[in-house]
Each structure stands twice: as C-alpha cells, then as structure tokens.
N, C-alpha and C positions, 0 to 999 in steps of 0.2 A: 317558510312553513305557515307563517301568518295568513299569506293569500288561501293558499291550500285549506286549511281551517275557518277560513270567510267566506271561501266558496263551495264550502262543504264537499269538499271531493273526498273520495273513497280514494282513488288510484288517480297517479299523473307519472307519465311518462318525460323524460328529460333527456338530453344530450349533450353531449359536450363538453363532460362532466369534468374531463380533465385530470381525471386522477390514474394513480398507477394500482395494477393489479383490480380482485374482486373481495369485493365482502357487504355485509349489512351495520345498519348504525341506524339508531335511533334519533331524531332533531324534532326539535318543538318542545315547548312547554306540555306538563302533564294535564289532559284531559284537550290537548292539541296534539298529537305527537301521530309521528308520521317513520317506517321505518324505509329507509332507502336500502335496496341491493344493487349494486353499483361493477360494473365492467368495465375496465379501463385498459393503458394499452402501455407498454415499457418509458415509451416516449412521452407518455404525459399529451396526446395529443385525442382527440372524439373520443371514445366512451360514450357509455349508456347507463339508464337509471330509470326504478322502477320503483317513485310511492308508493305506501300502502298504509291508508289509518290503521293505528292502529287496534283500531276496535275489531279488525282484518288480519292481523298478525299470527295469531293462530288457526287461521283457515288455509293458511298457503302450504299449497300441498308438497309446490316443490320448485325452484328457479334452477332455471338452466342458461347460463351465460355460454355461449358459443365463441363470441369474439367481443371487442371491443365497438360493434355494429349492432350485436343482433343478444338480447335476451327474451326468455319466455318464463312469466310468471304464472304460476297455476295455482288456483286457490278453491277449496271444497266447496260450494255456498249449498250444500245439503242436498237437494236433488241436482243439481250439476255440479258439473266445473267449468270455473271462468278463467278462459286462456288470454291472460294479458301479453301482445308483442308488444317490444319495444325495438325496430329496426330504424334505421338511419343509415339513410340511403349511400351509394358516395356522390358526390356531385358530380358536376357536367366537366369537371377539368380529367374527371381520370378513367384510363382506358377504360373501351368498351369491355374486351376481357374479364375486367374485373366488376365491370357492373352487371355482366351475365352474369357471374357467378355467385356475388351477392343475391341477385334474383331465383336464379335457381335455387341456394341452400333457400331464401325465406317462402317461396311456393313448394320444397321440399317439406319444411316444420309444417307448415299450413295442412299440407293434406294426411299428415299424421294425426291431423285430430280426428278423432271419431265422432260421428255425427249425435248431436244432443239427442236427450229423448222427446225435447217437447217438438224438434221437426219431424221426427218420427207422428207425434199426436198430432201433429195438424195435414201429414197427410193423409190419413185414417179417416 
C-alpha cells in the first residue's frame, strides 16, 4: 500500500492474487488506504484485483467479477463513468481454445460500453 500512496495512484490493477473466492477489504494506514476487490479461483491459483483509494470508494458504481481472469470496476466520476478492466491473460502454455475464448468474452465486456459523451463532443 505504501508504494500505491507514494505514487499517488487512484486505481492499480493486480494478479496473481492467489486467494480463494471474491470480496472487498480495506489495507493501508488511515488517510493511505486503499480498498481491494479481489477474484480468486478454488485452487488458490491467478486471481485478479482491483485498488481503489479510497477517497474513490464511494463512487464505484459497481464490480463485476466474471472469473478468476477477468473483473470490471465501474466508478461514477460525475459526468462519466470510468470503466476499470482488470484481465489477465492466459499464457502461451495453454490451448489456443481457451485463449480464444478468454479474448472473445474481454472484446465482448468492451463493446458493452457505451460510448462516453465527451467523444460524442469532439465529434461535433
């Protein structure tokens, strides 16, 4: 949390997390603090994770964990929303199969987003 808080980040994305099941938790000292929502997998193996200062905590509109690969944080920031992915790929050991279809579902979530309004304003 330290680096996070020194580097002034808002949002950091993580992998690997290694934990079982999903949920959110708080870590870092107060006026540092940082809340993690977390995807994990039976086996204790990848997983996904998605900081958020928490000066940010009450803007997120809504997390959707798909799998132990792929979450989507959404967060209000007043005239938009900010669509945080957090995917993780599979590597180059495992079937193509399954790297299709990792790709398909995250080019799936992607084109569910509705286009901002400020692209709208600049092509006007």
């Amino acid at each position: 949390m330290e680096a996070l808080a020194e580097r002034r980040l808002d949002v950091a994305c993580v992998q690997e997390t290694r934990w079982r099941g999903s949920g959110c938790r708080l870590f870092g000292a107060i006026g540092k603090r940082y809340k993690l929502f977390w995807m994990g997998s039976k086996a204790k193996t990848d997983g996904v994770g998605i900081f958020i200062a928490e000066k940010w905590v009450d803007s997120v509109v809504s997390v959707e964990r798909h799998n132990e690969k792929v979450s989507v944080l959404k967060t209000d920031l007043g005239d938009c929303v900010l669509n945080v992915f957090m995917v993780y790929a599979p590597d180059s050991g495992k079937p193509v199969e399954e790297k299709e279809r990792f790709w398909n579902e995250v080019f799936h979530l992607v084109s569910c987003i509705p286009r901002m309004k400020w692209l709208r304003l600049l092509a006007t």
